[in-house]
N, CA, C and O atoms as a Maestro MAE file, in Angstrom:
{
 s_m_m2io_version
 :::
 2.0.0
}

f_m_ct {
 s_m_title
 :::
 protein
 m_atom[320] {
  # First column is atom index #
  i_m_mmod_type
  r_m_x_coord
  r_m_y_coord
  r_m_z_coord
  i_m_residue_number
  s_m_chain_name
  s_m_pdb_residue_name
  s_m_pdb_atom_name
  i_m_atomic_number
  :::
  1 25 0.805 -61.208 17.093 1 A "UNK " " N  " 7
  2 3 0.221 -61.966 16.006 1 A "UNK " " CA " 6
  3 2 -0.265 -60.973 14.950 1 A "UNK " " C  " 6
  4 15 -0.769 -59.902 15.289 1 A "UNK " " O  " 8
  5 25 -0.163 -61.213 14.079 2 A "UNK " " N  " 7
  6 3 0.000 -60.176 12.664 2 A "UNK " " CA " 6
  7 2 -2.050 -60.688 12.244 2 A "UNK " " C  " 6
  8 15 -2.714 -61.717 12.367 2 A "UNK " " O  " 8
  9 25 -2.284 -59.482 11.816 3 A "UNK " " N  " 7
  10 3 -3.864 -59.262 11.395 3 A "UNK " " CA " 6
  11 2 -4.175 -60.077 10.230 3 A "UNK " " C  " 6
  12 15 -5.323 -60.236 9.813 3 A "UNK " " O  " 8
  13 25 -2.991 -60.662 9.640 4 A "UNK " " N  " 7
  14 3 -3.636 -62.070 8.046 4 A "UNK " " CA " 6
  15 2 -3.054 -63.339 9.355 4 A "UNK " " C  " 6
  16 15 -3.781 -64.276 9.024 4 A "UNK " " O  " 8
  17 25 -2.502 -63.694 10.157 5 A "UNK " " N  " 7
  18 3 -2.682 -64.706 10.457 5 A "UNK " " CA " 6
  19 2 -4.235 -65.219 11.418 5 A "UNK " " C  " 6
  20 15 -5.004 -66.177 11.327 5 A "UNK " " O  " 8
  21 25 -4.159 -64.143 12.218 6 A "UNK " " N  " 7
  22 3 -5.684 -63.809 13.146 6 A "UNK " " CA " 6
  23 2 -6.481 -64.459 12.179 6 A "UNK " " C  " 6
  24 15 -7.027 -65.520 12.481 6 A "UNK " " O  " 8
  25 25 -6.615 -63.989 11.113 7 A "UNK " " N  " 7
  26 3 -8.134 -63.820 10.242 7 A "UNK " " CA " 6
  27 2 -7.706 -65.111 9.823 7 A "UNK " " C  " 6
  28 15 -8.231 -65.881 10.626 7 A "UNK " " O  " 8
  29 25 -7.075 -65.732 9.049 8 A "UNK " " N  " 7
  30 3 -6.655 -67.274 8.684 8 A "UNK " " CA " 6
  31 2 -7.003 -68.222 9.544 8 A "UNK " " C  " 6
  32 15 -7.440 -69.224 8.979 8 A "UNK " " O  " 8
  33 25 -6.965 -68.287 10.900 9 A "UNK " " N  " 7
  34 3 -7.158 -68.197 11.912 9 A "UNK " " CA " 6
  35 2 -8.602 -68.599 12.291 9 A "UNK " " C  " 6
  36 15 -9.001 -69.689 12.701 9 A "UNK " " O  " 8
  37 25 -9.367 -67.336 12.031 10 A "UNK " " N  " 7
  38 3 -10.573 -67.078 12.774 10 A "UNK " " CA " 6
  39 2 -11.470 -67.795 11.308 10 A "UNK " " C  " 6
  40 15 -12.320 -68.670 11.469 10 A "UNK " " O  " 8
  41 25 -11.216 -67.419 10.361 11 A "UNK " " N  " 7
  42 3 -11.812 -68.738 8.916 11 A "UNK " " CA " 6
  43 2 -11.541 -70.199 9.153 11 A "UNK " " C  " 6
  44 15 -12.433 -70.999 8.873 11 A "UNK " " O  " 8
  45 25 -10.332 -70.648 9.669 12 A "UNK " " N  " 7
  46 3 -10.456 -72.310 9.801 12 A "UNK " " CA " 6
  47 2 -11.063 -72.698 11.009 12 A "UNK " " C  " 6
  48 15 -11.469 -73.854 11.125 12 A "UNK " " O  " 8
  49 25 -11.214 -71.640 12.203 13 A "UNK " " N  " 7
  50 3 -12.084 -71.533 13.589 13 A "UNK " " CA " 6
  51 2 -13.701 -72.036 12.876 13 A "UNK " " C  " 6
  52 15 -14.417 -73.020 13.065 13 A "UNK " " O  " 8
  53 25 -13.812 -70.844 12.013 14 A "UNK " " N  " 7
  54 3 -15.158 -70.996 11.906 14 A "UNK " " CA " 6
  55 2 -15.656 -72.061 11.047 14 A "UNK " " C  " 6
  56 15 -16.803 -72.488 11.174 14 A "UNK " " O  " 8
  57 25 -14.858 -72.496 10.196 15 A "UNK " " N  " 7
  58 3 -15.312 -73.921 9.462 15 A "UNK " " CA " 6
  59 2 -15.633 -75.109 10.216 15 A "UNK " " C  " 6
  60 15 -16.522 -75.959 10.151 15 A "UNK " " O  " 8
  61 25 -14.420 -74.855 11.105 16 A "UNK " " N  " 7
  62 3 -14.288 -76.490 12.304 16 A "UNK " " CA " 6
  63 2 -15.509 -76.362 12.718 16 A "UNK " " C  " 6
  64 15 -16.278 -77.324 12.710 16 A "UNK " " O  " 8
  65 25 -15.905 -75.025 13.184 17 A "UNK " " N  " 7
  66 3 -17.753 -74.970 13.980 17 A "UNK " " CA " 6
  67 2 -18.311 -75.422 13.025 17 A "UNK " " C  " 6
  68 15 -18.554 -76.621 12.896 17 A "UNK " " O  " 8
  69 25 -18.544 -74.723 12.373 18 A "UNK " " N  " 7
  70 3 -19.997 -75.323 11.164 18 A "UNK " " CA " 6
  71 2 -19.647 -76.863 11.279 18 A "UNK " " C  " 6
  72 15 -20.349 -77.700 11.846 18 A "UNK " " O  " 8
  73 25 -18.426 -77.093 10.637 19 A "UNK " " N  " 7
  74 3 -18.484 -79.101 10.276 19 A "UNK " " CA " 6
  75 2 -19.005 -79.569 11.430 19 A "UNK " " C  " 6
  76 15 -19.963 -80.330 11.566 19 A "UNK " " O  " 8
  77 25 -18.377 -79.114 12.185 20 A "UNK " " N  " 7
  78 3 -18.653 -79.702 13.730 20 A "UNK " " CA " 6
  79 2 -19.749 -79.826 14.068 20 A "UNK " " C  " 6
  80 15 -20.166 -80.866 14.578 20 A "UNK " " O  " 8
  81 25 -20.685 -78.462 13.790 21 A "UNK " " N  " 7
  82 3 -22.435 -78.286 13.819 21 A "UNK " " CA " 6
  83 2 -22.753 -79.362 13.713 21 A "UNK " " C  " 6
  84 15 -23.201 -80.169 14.527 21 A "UNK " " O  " 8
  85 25 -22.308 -79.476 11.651 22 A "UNK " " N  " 7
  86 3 -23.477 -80.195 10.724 22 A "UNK " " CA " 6
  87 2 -23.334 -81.685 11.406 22 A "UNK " " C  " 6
  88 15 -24.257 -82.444 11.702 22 A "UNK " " O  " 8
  89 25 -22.292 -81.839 11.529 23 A "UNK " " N  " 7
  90 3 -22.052 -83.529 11.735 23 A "UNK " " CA " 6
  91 2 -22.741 -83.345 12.934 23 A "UNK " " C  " 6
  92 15 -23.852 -83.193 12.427 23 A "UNK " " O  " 8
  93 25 -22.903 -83.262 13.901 24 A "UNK " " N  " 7
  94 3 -23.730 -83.298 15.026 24 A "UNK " " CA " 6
  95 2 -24.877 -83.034 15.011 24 A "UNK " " C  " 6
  96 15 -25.301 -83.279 16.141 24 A "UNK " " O  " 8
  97 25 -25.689 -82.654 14.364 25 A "UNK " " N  " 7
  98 3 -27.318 -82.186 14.093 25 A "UNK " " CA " 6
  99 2 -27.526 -83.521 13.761 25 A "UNK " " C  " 6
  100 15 -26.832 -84.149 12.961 25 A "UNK " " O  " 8
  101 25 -28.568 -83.994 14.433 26 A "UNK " " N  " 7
  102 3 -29.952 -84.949 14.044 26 A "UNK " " CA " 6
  103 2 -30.290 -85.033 12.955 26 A "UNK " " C  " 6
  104 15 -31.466 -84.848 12.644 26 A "UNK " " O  " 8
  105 25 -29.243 -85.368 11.976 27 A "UNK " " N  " 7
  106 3 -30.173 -85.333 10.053 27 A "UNK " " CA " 6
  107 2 -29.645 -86.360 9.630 27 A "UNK " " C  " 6
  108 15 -28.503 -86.726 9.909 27 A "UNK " " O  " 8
  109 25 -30.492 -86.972 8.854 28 A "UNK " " N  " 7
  110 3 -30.406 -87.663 7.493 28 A "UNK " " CA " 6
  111 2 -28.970 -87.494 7.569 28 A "UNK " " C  " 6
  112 15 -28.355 -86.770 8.351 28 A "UNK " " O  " 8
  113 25 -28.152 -88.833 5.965 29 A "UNK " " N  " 7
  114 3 -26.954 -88.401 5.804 29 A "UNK " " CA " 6
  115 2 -26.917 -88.081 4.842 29 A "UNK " " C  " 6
  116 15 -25.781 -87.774 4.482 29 A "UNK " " O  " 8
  117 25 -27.895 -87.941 3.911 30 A "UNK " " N  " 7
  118 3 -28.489 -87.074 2.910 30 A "UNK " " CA " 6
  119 2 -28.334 -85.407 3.042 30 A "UNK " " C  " 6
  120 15 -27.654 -84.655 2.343 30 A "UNK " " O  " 8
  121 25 -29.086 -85.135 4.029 31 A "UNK " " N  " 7
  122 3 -29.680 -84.030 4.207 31 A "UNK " " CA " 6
  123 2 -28.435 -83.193 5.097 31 A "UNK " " C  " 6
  124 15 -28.220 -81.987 4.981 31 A "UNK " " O  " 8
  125 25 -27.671 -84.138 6.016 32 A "UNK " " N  " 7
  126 3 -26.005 -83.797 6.404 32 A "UNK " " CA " 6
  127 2 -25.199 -83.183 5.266 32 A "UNK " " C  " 6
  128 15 -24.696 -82.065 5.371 32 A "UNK " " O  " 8
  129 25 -25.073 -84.041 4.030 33 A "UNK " " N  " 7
  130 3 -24.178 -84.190 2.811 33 A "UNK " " CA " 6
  131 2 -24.818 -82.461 2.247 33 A "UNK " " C  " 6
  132 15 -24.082 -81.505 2.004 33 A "UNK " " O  " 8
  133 25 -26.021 -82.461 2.172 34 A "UNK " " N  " 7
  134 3 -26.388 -81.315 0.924 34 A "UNK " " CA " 6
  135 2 -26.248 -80.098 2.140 34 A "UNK " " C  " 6
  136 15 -25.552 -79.176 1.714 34 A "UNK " " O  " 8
  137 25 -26.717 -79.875 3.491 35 A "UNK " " N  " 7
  138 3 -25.967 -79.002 3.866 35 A "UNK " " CA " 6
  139 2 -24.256 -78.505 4.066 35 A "UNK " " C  " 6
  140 15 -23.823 -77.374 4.288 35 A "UNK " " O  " 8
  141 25 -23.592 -79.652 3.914 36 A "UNK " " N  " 7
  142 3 -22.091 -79.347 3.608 36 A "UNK " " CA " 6
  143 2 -21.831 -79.183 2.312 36 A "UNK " " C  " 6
  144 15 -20.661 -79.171 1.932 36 A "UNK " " O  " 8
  145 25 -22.458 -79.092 1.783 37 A "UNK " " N  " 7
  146 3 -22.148 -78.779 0.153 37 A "UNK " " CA " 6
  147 2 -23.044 -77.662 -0.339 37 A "UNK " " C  " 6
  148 15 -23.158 -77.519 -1.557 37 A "UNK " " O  " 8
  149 25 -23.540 -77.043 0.297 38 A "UNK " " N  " 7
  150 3 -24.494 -75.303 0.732 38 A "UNK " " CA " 6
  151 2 -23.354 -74.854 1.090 38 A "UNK " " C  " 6
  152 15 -22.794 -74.061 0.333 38 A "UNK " " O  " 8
  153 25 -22.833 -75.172 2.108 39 A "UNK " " N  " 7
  154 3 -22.343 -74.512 3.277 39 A "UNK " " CA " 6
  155 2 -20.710 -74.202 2.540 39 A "UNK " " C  " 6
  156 15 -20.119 -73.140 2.735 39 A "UNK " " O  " 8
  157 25 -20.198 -75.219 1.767 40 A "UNK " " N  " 7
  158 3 -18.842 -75.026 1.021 40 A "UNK " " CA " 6
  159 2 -19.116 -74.605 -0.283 40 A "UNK " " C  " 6
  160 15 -18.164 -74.654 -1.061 40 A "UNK " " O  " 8
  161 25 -20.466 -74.099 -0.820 41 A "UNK " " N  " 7
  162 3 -20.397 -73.073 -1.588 41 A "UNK " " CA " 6
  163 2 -20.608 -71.815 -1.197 41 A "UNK " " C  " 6
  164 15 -20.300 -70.862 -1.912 41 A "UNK " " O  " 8
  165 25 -21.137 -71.691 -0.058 42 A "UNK " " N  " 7
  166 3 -21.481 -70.384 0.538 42 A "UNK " " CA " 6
  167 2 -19.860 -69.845 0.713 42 A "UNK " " C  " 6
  168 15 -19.266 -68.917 0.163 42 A "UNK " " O  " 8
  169 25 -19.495 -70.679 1.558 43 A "UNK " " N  " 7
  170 3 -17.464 -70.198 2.038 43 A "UNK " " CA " 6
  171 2 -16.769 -70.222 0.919 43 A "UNK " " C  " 6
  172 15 -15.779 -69.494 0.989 43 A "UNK " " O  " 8
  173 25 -16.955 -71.030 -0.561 44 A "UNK " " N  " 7
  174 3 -15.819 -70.265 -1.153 44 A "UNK " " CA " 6
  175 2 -16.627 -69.412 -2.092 44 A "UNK " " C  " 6
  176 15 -16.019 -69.208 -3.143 44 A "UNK " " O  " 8
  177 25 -17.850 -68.836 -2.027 45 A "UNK " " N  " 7
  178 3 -17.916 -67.427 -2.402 45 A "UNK " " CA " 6
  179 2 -17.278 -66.454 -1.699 45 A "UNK " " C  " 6
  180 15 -16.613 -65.491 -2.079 45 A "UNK " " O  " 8
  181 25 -17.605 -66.880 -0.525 46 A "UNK " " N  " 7
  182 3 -16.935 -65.606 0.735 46 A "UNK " " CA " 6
  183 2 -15.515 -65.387 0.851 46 A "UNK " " C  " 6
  184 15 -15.050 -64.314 1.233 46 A "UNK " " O  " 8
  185 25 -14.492 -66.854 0.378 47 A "UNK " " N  " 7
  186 3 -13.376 -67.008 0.196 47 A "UNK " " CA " 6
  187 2 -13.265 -65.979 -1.220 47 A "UNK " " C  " 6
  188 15 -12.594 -64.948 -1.162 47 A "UNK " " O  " 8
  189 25 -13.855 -66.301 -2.239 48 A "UNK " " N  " 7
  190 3 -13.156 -65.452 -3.405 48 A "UNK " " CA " 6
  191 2 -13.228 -63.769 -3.537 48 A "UNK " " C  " 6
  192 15 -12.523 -62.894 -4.039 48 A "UNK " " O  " 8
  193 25 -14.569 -63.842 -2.747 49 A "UNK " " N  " 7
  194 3 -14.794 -61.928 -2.242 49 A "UNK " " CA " 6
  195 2 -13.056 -61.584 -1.799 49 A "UNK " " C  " 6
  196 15 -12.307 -60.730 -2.275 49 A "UNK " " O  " 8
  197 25 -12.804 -62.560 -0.763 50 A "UNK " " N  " 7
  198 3 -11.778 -61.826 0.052 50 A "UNK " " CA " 6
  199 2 -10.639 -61.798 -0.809 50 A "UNK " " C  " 6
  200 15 -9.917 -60.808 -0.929 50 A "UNK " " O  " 8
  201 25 -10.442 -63.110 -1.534 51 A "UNK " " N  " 7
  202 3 -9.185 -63.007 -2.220 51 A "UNK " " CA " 6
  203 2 -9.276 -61.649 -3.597 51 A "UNK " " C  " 6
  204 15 -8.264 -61.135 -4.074 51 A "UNK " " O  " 8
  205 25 -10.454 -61.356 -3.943 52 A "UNK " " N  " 7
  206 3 -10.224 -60.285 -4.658 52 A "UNK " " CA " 6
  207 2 -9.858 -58.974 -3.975 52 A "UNK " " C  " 6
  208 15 -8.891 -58.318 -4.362 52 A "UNK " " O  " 8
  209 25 -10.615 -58.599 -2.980 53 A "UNK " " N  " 7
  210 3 -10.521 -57.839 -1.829 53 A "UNK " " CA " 6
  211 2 -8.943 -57.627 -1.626 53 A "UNK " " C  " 6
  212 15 -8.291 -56.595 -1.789 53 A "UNK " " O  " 8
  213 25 -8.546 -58.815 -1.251 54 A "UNK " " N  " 7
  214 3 -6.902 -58.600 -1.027 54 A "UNK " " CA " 6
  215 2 -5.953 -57.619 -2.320 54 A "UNK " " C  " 6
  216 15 -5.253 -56.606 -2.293 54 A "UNK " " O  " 8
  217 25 -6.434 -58.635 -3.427 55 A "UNK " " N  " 7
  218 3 -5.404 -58.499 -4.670 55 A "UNK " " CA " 6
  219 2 -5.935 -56.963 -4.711 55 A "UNK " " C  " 6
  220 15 -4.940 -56.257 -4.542 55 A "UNK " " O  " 8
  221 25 -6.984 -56.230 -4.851 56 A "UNK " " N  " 7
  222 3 -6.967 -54.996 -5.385 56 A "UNK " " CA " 6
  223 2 -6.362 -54.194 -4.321 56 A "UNK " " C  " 6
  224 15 -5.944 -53.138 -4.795 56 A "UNK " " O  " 8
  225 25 -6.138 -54.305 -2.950 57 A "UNK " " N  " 7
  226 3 -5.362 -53.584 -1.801 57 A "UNK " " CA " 6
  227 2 -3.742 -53.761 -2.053 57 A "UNK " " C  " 6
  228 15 -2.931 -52.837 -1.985 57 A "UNK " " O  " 8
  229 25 -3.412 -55.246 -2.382 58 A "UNK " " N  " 7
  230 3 -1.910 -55.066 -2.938 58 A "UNK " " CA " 6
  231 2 -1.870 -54.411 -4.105 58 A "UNK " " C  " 6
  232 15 -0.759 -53.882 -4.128 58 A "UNK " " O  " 8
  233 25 -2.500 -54.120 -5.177 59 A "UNK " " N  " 7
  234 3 -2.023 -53.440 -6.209 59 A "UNK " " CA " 6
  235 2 -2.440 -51.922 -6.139 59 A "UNK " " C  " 6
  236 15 -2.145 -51.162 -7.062 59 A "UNK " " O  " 8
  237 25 -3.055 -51.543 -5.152 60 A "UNK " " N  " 7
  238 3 -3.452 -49.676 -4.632 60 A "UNK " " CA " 6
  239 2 -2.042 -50.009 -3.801 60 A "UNK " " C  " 6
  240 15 -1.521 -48.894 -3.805 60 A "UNK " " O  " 8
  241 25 -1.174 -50.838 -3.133 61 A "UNK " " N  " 7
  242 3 -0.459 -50.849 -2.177 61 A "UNK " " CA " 6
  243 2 0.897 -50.050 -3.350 61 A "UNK " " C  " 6
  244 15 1.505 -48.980 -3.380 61 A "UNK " " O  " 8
  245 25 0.849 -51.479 -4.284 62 A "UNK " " N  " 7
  246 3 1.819 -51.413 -5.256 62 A "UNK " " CA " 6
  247 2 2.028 -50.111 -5.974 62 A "UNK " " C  " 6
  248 15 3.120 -49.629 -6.276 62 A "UNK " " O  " 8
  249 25 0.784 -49.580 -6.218 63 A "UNK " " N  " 7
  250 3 0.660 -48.078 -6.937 63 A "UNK " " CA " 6
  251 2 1.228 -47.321 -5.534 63 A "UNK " " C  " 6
  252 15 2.364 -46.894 -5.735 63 A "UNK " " O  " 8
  253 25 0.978 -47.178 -4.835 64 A "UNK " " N  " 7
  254 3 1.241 -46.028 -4.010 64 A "UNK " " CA " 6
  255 2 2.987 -46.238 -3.805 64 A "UNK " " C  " 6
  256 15 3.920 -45.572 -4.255 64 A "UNK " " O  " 8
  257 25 2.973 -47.004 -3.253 65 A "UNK " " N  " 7
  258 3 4.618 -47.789 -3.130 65 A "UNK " " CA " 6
  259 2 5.481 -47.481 -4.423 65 A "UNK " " C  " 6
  260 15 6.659 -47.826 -4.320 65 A "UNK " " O  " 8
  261 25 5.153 -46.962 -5.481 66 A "UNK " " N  " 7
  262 3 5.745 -47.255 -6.536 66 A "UNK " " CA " 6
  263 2 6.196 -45.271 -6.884 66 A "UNK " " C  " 6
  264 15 7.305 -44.773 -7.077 66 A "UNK " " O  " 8
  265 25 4.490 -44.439 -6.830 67 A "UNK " " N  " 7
  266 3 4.574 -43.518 -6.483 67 A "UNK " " CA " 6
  267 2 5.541 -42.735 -5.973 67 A "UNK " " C  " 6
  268 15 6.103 -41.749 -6.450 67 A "UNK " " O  " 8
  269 25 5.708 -43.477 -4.603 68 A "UNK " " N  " 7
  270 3 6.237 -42.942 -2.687 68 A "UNK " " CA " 6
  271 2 7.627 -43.097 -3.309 68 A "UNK " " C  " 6
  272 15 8.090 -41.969 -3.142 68 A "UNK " " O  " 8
  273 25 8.665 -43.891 -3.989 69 A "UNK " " N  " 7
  274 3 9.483 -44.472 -4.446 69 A "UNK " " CA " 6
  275 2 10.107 -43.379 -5.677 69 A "UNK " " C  " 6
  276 15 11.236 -42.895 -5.753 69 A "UNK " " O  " 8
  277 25 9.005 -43.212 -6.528 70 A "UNK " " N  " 7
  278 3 9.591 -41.618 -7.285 70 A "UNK " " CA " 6
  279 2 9.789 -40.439 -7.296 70 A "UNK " " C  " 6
  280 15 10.613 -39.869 -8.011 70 A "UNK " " O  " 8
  281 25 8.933 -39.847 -6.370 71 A "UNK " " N  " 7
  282 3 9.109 -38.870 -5.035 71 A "UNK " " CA " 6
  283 2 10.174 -38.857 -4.428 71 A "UNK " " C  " 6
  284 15 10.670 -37.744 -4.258 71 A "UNK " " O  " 8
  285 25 10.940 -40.106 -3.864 72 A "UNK " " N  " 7
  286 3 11.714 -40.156 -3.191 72 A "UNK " " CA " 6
  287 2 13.200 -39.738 -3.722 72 A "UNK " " C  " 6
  288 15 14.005 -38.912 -3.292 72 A "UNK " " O  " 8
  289 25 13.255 -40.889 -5.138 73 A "UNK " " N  " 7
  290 3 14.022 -40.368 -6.130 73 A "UNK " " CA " 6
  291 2 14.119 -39.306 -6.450 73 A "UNK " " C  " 6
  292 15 15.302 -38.993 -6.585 73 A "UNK " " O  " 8
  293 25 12.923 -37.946 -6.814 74 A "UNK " " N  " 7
  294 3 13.008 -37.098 -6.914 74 A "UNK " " CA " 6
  295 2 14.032 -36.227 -5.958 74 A "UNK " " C  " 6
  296 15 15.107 -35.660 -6.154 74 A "UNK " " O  " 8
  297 25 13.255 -36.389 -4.950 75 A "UNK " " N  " 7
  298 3 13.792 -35.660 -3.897 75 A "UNK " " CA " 6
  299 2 15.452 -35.779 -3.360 75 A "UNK " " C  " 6
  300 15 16.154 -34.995 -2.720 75 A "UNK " " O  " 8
  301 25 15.656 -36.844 -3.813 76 A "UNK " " N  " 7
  302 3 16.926 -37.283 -3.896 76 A "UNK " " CA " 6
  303 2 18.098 -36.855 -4.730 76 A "UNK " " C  " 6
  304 15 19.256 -36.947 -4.324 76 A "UNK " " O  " 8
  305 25 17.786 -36.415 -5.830 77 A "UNK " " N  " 7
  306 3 18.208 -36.188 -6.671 77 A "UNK " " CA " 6
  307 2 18.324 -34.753 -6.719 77 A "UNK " " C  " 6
  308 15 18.812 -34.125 -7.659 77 A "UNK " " O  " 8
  309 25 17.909 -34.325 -5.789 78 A "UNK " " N  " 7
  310 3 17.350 -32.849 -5.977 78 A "UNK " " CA " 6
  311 2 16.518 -32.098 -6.662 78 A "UNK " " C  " 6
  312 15 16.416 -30.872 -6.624 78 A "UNK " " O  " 8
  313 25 15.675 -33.177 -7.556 79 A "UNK " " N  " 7
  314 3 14.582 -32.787 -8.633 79 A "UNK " " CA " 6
  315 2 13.145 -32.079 -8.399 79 A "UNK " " C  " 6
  316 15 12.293 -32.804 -7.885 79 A "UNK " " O  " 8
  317 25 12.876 -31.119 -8.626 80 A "UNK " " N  " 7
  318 3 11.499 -30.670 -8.220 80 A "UNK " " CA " 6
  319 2 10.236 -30.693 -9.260 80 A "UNK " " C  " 6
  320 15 9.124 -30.317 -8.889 80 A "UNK " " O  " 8
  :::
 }
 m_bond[319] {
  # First column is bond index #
  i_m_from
  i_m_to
  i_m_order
  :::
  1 1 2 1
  2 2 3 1
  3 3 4 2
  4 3 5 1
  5 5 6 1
  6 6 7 1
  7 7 8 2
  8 7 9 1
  9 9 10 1
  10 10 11 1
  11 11 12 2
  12 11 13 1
  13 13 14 1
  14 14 15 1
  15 15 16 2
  16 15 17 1
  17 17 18 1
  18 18 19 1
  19 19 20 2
  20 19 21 1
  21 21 22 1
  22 22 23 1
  23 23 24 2
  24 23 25 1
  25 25 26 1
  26 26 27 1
  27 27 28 2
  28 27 29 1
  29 29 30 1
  30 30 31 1
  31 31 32 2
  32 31 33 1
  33 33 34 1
  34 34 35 1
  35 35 36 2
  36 35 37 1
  37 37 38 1
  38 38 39 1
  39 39 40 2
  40 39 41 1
  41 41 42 1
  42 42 43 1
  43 43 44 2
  44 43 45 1
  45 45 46 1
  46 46 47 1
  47 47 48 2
  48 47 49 1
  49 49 50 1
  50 50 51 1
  51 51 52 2
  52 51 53 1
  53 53 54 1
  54 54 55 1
  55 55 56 2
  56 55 57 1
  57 57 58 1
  58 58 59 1
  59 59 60 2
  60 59 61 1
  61 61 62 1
  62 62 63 1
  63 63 64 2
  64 63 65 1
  65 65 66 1
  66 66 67 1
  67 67 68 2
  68 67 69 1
  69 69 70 1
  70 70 71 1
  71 71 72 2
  72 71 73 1
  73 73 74 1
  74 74 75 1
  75 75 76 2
  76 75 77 1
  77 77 78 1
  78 78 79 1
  79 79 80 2
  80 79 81 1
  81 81 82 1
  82 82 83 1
  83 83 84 2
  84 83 85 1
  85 85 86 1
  86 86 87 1
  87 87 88 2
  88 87 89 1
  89 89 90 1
  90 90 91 1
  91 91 92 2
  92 91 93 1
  93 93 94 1
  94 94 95 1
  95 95 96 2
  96 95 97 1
  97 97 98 1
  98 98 99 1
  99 99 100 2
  100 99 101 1
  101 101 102 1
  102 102 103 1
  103 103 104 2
  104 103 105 1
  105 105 106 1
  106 106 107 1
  107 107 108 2
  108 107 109 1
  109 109 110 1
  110 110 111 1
  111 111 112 2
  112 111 113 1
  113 113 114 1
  114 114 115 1
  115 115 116 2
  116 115 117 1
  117 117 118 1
  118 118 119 1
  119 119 120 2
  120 119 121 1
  121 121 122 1
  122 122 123 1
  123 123 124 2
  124 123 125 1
  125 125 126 1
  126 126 127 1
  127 127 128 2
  128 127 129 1
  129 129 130 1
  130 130 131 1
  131 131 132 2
  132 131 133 1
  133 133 134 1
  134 134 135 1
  135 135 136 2
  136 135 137 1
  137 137 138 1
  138 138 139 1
  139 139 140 2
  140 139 141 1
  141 141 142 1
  142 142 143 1
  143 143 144 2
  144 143 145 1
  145 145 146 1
  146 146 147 1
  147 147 148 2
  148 147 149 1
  149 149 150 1
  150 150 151 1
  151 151 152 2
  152 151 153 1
  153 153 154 1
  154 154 155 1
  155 155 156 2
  156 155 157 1
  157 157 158 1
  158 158 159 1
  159 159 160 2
  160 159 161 1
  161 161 162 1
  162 162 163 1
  163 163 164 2
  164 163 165 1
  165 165 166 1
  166 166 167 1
  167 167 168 2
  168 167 169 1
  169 169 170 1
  170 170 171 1
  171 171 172 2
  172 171 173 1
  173 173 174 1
  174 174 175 1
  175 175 176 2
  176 175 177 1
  177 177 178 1
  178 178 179 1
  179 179 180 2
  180 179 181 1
  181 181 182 1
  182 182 183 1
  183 183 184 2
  184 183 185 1
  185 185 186 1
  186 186 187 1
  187 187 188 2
  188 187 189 1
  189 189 190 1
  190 190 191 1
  191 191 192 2
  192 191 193 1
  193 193 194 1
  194 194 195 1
  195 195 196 2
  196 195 197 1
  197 197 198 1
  198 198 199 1
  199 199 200 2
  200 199 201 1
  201 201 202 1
  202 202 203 1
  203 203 204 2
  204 203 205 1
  205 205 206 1
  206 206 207 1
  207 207 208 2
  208 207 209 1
  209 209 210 1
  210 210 211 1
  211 211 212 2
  212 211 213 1
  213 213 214 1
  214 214 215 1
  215 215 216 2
  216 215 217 1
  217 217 218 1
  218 218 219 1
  219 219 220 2
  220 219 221 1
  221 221 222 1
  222 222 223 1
  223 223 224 2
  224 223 225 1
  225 225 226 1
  226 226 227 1
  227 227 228 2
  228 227 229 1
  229 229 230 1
  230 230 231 1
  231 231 232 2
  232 231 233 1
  233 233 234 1
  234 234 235 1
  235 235 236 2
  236 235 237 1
  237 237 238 1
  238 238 239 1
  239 239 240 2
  240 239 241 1
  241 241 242 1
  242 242 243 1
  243 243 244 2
  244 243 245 1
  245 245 246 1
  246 246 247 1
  247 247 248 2
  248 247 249 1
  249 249 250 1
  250 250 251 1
  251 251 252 2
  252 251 253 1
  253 253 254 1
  254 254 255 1
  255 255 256 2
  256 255 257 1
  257 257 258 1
  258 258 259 1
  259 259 260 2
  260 259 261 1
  261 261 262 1
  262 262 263 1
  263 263 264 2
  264 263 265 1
  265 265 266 1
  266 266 267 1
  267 267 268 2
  268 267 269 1
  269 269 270 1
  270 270 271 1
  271 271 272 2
  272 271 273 1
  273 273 274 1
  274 274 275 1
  275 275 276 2
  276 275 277 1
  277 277 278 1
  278 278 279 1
  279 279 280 2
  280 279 281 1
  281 281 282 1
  282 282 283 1
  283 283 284 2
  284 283 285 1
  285 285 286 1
  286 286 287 1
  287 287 288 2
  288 287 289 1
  289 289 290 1
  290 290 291 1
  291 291 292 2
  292 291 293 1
  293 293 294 1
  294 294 295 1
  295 295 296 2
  296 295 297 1
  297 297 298 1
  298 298 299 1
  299 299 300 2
  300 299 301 1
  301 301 302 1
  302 302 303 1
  303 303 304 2
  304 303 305 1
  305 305 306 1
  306 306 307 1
  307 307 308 2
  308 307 309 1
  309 309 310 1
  310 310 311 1
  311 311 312 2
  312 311 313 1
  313 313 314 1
  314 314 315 1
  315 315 316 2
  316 315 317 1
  317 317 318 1
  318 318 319 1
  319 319 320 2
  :::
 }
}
């Protein structure tokens, strides 16, 4: 199992808990409602951390890859 499915994975794991929590706690359906709506702004802050997180690792990926790629050419070519 590849390390982005795990983690995809282990984020919809951990949502099902929380919903699962909230709906099961002894509250109001008031007081149910405004903790799921805490709780799904808290996750897609944490969601957009990651998705930036990602994009700047593919584009250091992309730079290096792009780099590794003219080097290669170089070397290929016999160019020093």
């Amino acid at each position: 199992m590849s390390k982005g499915k795990f983690a995809l994975g282990a984020i919809f794991g951990a949502v099902a808990g929380v919903v699962a929590g909230v709906l099961t706690a002894p509250k109001s359906g008031k007081e149910t409602q405004a903790d799921l709506k805490a709780k799904k702004a808290e996750l897609k802050v944490e969601a957009e951390k990651k998705v930036e997180l990602a994009k700047s690792k593919a584009a250091d990926l992309k730079k290096r890859t792009k780099r590794a790629v003219k080097g290669a050419e170089k070397g290929f070519k016999g160019e020093e």
